[in-house]
C-alpha positions in Angstrom: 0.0 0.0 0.0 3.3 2.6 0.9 4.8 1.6 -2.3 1.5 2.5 -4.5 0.7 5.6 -2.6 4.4 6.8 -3.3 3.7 6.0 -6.5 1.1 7.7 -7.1 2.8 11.0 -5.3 5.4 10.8 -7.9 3.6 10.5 -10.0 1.3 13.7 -9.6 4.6 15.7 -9.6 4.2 17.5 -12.6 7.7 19.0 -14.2 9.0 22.4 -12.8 7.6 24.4 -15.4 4.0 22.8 -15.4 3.4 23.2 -11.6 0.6 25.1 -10.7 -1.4 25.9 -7.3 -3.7 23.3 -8.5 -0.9 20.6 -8.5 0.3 21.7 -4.9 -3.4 21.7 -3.4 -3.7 18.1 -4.9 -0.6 16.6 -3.8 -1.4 17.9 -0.3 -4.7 16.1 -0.4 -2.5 12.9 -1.5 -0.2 13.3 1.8 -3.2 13.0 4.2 -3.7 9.2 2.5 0.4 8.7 2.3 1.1 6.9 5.8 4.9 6.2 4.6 5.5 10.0 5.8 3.0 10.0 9.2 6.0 10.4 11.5 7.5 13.2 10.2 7.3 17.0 10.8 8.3 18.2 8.0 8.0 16.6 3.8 9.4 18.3 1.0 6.8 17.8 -1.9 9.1 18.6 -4.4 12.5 20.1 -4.7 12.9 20.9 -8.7 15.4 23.1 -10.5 16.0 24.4 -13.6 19.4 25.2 -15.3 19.7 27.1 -18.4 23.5 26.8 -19.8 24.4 29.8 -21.6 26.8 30.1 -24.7 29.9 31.1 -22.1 29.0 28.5 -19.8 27.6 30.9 -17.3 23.8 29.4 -16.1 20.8 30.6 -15.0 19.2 28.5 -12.0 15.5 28.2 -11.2 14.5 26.2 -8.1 11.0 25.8 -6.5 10.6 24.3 -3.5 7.7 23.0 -1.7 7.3 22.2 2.4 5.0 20.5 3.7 4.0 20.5 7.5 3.2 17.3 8.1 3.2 17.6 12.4 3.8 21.1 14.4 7.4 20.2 15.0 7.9 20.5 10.8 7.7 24.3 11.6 10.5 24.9 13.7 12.6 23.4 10.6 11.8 26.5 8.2 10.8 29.3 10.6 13.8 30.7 8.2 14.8 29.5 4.9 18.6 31.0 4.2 20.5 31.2 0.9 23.5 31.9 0.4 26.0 33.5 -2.3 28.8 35.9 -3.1 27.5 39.2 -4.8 30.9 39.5 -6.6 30.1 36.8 -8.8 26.5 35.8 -8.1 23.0 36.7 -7.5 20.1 35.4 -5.5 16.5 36.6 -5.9 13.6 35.1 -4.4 10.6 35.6 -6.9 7.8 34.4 -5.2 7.2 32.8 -1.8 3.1 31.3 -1.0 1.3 30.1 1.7 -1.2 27.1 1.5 -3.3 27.3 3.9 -5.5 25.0 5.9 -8.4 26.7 5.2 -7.6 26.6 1.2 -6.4 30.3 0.6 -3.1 31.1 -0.6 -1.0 33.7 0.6 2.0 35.3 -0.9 4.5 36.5 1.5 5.3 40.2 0.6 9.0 41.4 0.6 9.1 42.3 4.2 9.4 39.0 5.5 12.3 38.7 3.2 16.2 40.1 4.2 19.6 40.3 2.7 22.1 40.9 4.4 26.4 39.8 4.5 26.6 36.7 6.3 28.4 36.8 9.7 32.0 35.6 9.0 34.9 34.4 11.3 38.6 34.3 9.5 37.7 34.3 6.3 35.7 37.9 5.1 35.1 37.4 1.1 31.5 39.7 1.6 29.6 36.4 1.9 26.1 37.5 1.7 23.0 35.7 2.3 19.0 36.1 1.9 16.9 34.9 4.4 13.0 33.9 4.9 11.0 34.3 7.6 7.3 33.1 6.5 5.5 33.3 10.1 4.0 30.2 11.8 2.3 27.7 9.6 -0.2 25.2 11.0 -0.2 21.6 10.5 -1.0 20.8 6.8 -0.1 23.5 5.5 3.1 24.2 3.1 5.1 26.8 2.2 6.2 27.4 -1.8 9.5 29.5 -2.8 11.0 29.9 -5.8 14.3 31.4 -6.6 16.9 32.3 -9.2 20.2 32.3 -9.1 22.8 32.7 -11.6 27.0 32.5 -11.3 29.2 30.8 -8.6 29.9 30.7 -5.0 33.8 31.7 -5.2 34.7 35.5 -6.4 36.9 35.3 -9.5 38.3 37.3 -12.0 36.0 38.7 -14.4 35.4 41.0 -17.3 32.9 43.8 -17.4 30.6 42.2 -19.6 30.7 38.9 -18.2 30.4 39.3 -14.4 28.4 35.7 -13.8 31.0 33.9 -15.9 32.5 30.6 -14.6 35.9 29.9 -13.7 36.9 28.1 -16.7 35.6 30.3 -19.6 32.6 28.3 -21.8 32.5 25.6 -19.1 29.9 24.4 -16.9 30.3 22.2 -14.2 27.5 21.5 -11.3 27.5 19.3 -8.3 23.9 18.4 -7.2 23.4 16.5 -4.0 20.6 13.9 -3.7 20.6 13.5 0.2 18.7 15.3 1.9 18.2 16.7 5.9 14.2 16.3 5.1 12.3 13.4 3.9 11.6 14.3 0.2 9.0 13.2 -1.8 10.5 13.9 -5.4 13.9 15.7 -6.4 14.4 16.7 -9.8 17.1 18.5 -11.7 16.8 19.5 -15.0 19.4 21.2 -17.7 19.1 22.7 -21.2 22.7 23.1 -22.7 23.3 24.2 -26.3 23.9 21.8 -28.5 27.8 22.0 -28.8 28.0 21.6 -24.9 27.3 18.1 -24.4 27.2 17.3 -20.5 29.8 14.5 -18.8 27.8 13.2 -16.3 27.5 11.0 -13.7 25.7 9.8 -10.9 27.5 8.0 -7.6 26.0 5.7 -4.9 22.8 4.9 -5.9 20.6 5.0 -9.2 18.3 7.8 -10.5 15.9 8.8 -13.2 17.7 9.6 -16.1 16.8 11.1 -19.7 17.9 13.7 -22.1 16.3 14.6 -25.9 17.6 17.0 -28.3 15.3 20.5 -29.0 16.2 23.3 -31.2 17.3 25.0 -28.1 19.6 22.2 -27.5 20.1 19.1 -25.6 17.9 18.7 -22.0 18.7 17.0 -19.8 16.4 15.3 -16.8 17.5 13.5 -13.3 14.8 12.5 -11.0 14.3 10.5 -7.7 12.1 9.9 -5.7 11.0 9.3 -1.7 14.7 9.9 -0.2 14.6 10.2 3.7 17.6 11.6 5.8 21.0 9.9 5.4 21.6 7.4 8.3 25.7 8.4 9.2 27.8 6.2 11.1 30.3 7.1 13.9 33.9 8.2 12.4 32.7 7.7 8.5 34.0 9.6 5.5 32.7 12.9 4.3 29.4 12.4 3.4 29.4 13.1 0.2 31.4 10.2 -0.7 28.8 7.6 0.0 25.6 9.5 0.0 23.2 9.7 -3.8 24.7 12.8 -5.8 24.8 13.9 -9.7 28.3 15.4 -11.1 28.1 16.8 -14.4 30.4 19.3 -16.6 31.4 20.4 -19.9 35.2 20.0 -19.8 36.1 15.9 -21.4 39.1 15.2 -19.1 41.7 16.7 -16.4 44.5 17.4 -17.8 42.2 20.0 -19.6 41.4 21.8 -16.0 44.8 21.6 -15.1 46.5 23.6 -17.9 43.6 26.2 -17.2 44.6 26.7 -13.6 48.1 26.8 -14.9 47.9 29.4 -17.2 45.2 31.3 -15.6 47.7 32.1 -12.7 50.4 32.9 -15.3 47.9 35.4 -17.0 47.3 37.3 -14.4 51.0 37.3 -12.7 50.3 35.5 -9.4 54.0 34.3 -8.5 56.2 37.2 -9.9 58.5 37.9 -7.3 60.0 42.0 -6.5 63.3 42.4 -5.1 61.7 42.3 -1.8 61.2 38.7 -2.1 64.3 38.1 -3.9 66.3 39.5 -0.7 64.2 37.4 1.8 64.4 34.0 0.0 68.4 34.6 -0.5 68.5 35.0 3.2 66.4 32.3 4.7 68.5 29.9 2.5 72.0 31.1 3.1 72.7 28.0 5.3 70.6 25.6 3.6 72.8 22.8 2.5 70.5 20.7 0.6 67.6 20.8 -1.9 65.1 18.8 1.1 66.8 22.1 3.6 65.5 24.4 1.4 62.0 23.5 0.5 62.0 22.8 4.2 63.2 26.2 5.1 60.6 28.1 2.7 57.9 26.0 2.8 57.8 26.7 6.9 58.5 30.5 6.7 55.2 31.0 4.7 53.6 28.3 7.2 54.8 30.3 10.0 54.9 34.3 8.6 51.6 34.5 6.9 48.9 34.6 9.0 45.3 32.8 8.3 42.9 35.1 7.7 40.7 35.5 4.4 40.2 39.2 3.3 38.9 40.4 -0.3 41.5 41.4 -2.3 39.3 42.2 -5.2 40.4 40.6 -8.3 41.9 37.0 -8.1 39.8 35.3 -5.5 38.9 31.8 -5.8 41.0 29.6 -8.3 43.0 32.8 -9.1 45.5 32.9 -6.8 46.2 36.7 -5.3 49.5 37.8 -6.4 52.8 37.2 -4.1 53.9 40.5 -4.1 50.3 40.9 -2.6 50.8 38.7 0.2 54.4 39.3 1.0 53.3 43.2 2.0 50.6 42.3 4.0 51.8 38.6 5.7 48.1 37.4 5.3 45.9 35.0 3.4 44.2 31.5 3.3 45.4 28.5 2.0 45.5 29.5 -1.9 47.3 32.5 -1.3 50.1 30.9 1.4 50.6 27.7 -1.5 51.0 30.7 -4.0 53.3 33.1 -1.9 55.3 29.3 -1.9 55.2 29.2 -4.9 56.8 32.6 -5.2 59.3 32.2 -3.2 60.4 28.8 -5.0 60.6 30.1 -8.0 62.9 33.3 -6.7 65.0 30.2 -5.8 65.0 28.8 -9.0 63.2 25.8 -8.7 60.2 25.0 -10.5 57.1 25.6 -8.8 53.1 25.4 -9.5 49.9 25.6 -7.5 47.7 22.6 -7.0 43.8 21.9 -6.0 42.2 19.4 -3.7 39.3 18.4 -1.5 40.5 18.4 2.1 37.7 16.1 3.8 35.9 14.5 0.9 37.3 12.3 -1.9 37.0 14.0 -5.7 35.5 11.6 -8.1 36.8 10.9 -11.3 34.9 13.2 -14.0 36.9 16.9 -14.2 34.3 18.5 -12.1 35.4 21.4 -9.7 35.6 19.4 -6.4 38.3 21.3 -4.4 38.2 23.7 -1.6 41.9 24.1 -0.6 44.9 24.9 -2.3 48.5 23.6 -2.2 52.3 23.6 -4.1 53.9 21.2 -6.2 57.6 21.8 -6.7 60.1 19.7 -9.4 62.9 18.0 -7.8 65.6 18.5 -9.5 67.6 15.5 -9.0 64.8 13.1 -9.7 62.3 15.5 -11.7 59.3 14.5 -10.1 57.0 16.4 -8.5 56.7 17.3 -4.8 53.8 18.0 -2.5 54.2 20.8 -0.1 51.4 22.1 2.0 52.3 25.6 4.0 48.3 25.8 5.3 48.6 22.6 7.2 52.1 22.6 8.3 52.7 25.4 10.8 54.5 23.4 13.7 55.0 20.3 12.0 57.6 18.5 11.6 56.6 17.4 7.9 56.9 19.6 4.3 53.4 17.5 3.4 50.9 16.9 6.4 50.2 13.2 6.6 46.5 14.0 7.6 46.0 14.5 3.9 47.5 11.2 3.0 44.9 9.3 1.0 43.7 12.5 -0.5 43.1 13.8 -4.1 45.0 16.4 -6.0 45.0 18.2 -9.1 48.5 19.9 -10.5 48.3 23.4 -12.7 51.0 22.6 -14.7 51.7 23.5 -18.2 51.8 19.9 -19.4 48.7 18.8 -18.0 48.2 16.6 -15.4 45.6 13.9 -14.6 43.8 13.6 -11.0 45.7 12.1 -8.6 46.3 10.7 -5.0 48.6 11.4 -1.8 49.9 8.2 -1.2 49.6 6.1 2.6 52.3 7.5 4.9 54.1 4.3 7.1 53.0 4.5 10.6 56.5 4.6 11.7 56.7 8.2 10.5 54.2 9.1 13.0 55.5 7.0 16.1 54.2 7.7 20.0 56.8 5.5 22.2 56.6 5.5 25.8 59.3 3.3 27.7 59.3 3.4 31.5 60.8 1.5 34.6 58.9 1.2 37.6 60.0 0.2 41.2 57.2 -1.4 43.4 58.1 -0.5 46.9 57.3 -3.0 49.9 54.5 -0.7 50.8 52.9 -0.7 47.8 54.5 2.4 46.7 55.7 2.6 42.8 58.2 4.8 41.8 59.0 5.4 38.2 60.3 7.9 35.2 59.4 7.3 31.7 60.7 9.3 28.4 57.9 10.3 25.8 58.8 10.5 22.2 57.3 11.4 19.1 57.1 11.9 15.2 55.3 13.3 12.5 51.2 13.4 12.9 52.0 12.4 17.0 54.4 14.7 17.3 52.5 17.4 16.0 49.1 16.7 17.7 51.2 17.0 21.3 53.4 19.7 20.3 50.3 22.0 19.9 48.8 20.6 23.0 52.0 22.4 24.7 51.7 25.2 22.9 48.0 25.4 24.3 49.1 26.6 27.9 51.1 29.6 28.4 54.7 28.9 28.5 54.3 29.1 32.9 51.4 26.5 32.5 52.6 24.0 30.4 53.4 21.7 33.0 49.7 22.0 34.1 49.1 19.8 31.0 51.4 16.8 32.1 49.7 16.8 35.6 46.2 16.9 34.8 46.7 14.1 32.3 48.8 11.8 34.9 46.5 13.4 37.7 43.6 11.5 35.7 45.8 8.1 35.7 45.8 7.9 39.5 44.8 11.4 41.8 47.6 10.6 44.0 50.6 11.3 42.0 53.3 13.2 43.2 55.1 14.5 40.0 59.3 14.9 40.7 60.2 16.1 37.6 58.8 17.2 33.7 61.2 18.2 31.2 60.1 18.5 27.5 61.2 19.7 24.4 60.0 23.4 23.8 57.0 22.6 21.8 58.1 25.9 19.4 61.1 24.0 18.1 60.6 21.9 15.1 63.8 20.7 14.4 64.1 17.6 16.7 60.9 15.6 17.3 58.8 15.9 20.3 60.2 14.4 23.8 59.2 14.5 27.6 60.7 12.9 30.8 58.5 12.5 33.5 59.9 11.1 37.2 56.7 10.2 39.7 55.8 8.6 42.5 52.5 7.2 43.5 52.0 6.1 47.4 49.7 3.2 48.1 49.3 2.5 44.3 49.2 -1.7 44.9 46.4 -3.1 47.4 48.3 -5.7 49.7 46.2 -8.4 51.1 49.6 -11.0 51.4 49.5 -10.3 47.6 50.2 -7.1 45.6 47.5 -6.5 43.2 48.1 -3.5 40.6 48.4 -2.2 37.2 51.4 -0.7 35.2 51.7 2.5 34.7 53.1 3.4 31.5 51.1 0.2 30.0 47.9 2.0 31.1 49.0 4.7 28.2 49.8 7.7 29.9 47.8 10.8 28.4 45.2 8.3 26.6 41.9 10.1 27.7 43.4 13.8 25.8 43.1 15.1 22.2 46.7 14.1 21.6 45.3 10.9 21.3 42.1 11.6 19.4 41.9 7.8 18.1 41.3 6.4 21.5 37.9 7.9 21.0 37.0 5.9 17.9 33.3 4.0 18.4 33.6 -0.1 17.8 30.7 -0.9 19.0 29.4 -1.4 15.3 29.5 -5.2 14.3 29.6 -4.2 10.8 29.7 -0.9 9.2 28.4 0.4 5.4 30.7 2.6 4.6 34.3 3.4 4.7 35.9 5.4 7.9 38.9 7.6 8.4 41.0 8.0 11.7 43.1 11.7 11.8 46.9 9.5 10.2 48.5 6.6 10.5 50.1 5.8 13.6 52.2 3.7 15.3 51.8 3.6 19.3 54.7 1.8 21.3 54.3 1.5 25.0 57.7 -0.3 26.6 57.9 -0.8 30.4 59.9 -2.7 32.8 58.8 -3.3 36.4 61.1 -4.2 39.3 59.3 -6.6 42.0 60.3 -6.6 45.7 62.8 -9.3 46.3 60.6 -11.4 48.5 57.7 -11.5 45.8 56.9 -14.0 43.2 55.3 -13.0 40.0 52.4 -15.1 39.4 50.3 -15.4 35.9 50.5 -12.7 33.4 47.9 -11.5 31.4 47.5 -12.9 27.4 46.5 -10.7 24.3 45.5 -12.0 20.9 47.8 -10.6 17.8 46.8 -9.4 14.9 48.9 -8.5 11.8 47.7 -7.6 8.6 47.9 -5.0 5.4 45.9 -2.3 7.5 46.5 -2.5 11.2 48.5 -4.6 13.5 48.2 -5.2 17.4 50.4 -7.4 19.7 51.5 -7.0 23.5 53.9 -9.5 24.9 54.1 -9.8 29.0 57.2 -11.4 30.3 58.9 -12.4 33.4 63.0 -11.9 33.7 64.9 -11.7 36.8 62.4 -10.6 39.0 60.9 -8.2 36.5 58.0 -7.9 34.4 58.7 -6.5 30.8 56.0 -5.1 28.8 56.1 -4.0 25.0 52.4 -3.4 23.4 52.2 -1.8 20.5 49.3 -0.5 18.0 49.8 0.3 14.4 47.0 1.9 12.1 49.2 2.1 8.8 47.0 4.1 6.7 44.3 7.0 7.0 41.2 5.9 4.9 39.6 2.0 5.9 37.4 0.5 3.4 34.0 -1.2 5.5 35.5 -4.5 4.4 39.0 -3.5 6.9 36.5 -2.8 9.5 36.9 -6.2 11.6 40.5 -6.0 11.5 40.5 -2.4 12.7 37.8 -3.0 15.8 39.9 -6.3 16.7 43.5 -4.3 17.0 41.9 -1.6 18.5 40.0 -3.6 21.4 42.8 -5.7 22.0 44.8 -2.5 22.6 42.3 -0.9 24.6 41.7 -3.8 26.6 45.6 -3.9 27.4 45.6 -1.1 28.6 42.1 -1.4 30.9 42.6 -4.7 32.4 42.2 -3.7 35.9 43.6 -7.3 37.1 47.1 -7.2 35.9 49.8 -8.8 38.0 49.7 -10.7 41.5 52.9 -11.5 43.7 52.7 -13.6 46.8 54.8 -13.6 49.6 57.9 -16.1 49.5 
């Protein structure tokens, strides 16, 4: 009975352009009868646009959307419609927004329950500007119809007089048109008209839709339809969204390597990494030591990480894909992540090494048709003993020990280079470049008193996570940081000495020694009863350690998941009995060793010690479902090392 009353909703749904108030007083009828949607507040009748492509591949975008309040609790959900866009190279207009009423009548909502007005911005102030809805309460059974038109693009970007809605890539179109949805949605359609010598690429990921297109005189239309979607169900720690949820790519442009000799030479057009004598002078200095090519991209690539500040302000022209010009950002030591990969690339170049800016998607995988999925901005420089082509990433480096931060490994990239490049991928960094090793020795006293030191050390993506933790706390109050975290480990700690690396030098990796003692830290009852103390995993339960918060309690999971990096966590301790103890049964751990994680922790008596070595390696960033098992059984069996309250037991000789 759902599926035919679905049906029949669909089916009712006439096209965009053939909707009338008619059609929406019918279809509200219909959703009295339809019992798939009785529990929600909120339905969306229809979601349709429009696109007209134009001969320069700018478009023209009509939308009409319909709500439905399906229970009171559907109104909180659109008490205010927003929508959002950049006046420098787009425009929003709402043309008509009507009531249905419960009674029958329709009411349009005059202008004065509609505002625009700059959005309120924090680091990044481009003149964002959005338009906002306020309808006024609607009952239950009533809906709520807008329509809007919108024509350009959400990024400011060069233009010409003439030609302010242009797109980025002159005579292009390119759209990205999610099918999930935060309401339950009776029908979703998208519908394009192209000229006849602009063929769309298209495709659709994770799932299937309605699909048809038919040549006019106009040109070629295009038509993408689904039907009854409902909320996307996320899991705990999963990837971006938009990698596994229904969504339609489409574009103009055939292949990459076309997109990537346009963000080449659109950047050499208009001058973006010419360098003044300014520059010149500061690159010759900050290299007058270097000794090695890897010194000097070091060197460079962490003065822009460090010196230019991350904070987005309009520049005028060259926002978006055109990077601002490095002259530009040298004088004023500020900009996001486009404009520190192109002062980079500057600077590079005033070195005399070959140099380009680069795209990607930070957060989301980029699927494999040339469609504009990137929203951050890095370098590329040619080695020149091997000439191949290096990543460098000043945006995500400050304070890291690493020219390319490992939390984008697994991540695709674009080049601009004048060859043309094809899509490509940030390949798995080894866990051992991101190492947390703990080794302590412990003395258990005859009172039950333990007395120990242990030495912290750290790499890459570990390194960097603890280093900021430090830098966190005024230098006065960093030691406030050890304490609480070892506080949390047992409250009676008594702390002798902390001595750490300061966390603002990156040129050795991160260390810490810690000496402690705790008083009455094993229960004697003719036996001592207690748990190590490094193999607990000192500073477990903080951010430094963000993985120990990752949810296995799924047997089975749909969709892949993503940890921060790989990592490889070694805890090493050796624990000195009392002479006149015995050390009983030791506690046994299943190993696991495979392609994408690997867990062991080995327990051992010798000479009157126990020796302890767990350690925990995640070697990549990215898990497909299928790795899940192996992941939840490494990580439980590491967890559960480290929680077994019953550890050790020594009777008296």
């Amino acid at each position: 009975m759902k599926r035919i009353i679905l049906f029949i909703l669909a089916f009712i749904i006439p096209l965009y352009a053939q909707w009338s108030t008619e059609d929406v007083k019918k279809t509200i009828l219909k959703m009295k009868e339809c019992e798939t949607f009785q529990d929600e507040g909120l339905v969306v009748l229809l979601d349709s646009t429009f696109v007209e492509i134009l001969n320069s591949g700018a478009s023209k975008k009509y939308r009409k959307e319909i709500f439905y309040i399906n229970k009171p609790s559907g109104y909180q959900k659109i008490k205010n419609l927003k929508y959002q866009y950049d006046p420098l190279t787009g425009h929003v207009e709402v043309q008509l927004v009507r009531i249905y009423r419960k009674n029958g009548e329709i009411d349009t909502l005059s202008q004065d329950h509609i505002y625009d007005y700059f959005q309120p911005a924090r680091m990044i102030y481009w003149g964002m500007k959005e338009i906002m809805i306020e309808p006024g309460f609607l009952k239950e059974g009533e809906a709520l119809e807008v329509n809007t038109f919108r024509e350009g693009f959400s990024y400011a970007l060069l233009k010409e007089e003439d030609e302010k809605f242009a797109p980025p890539m002159r005579g292009h179109f390119y759209d990205i048109v999610e099918f999930w949805v935060d309401n339950p949605t009776v029908k979703k359609v998208y519908e394009v008209l192209t000229p006849l010598h602009k063929p769309l690429n298209y495709q659709f990921y994770n799932g299937e839709v309605n699909c048809r297109s038919y040549y006019l005189d106009s040109g070629i239309q295009y038509y993408f339809s689904k039907s009854s979607l409902f909320p996307f169900k996320r899991e705990p720690n999963m990837t971006s969204i938009s990698d596994v949820a229904p969504k339609l790519l489409m574009t103009t442009t055939k292949k990459w390597e076309e997109k990537s000799v346009w963000f080449y030479q659109v950047n050499e057009d208009f001058g973006s990494f010419q360098w003044n004598d300014d520059i010149k002078k500061k690159t010759e200095e900050l290299l007058v030591n270097a000794k090695s090519e890897e010194d000097s991209l070091w060197i460079l690539n962490h003065w822009v990480a460090h010196e230019i500040r991350y904070s987005g302000v309009s520049m005028g022209e060259g926002e978006g894909y055109t990077l601002h010009k490095g002259t530009e950002i040298f004088r004023d030591k500020i900009g996001v992540c486009k404009d520190k990969a192109g002062m980079l690339v500057t600077m590079l170049r005033a070195a005399g090494f070959e140099s380009y800016a680069a795209m990607t998607m930070a957060g989301s995988r980029i699927e494999d048709i040339p469609v504009d999925q990137f929203n951050h901005s890095v370098t590329v420089v040619k080695s020149r003993r091997t000439g191949e082509y290096q990543l460098l990433d000043p945006t995500w480096v400050p304070f890291v020990r690493e020219n390319w931060s490992s939390a984008e490994q697994q991540q695709n990239y674009l080049m601009g280079v004048p060859e043309g490049a094809d899509l490509m991928i940030t390949p798995v960094s080894p866990p051992e470049n991101h190492y947390l090793k703990i080794t302590g020795e412990s003395f258990l006293q005859d009172d039950g008193s333990l007395k120990g030191k242990f030495r912290l050390e750290a790499e890459g993506q570990s390194d960097s996570r603890f280093r900021r933790y430090l830098m966190g706390y005024p230098e006065e109050k960093r030691n406030e940081f050890v304490v609480k975290s070892l506080v949390h480990m047992n409250p009676l700690i008594e702390i002798t000495k902390i001595d750490f690396l300061n966390p603002y030098n990156i040129d050795e990796p991160m260390y810490m020694d810690v000496e402690y003692f705790i008083p009455e830290y094993a229960a004697i009852q003719g036996k001592f009863i207690f748990e190590p103390f490094v193999g607990r995993f000192p500073f477990s339960e903080s951010n430094v350690n963000y993985f120990m918060r990752f949810d296995t309690g799924l047997d089975q999971r749909k969709y892949p998941f993503r940890i921060s990096s790989s990592k490889q966590v070694v805890l090493n301790e050796t624990i000195h009995i009392p002479a006149d103890y015995s050390i009983n049964k030791l506690p046994e751990f299943e190993s696991i060793d495979n392609e994408t994680v690997c867990f062991q922790s080995d327990w051992k008596k010798e000479d009157g010690c126990i020796k302890i070595k767990t350690e925990l390696k995640m070697k990549k960033r990215i898990y497909e479902k299928q790795e899940y098992p192996s992941f939840k059984k490494a990580l439980e069996g590491f967890k559960e090392s480290i929680e077994a309250k019953l550890l050790v037991e020594g009777e008296s000789k």
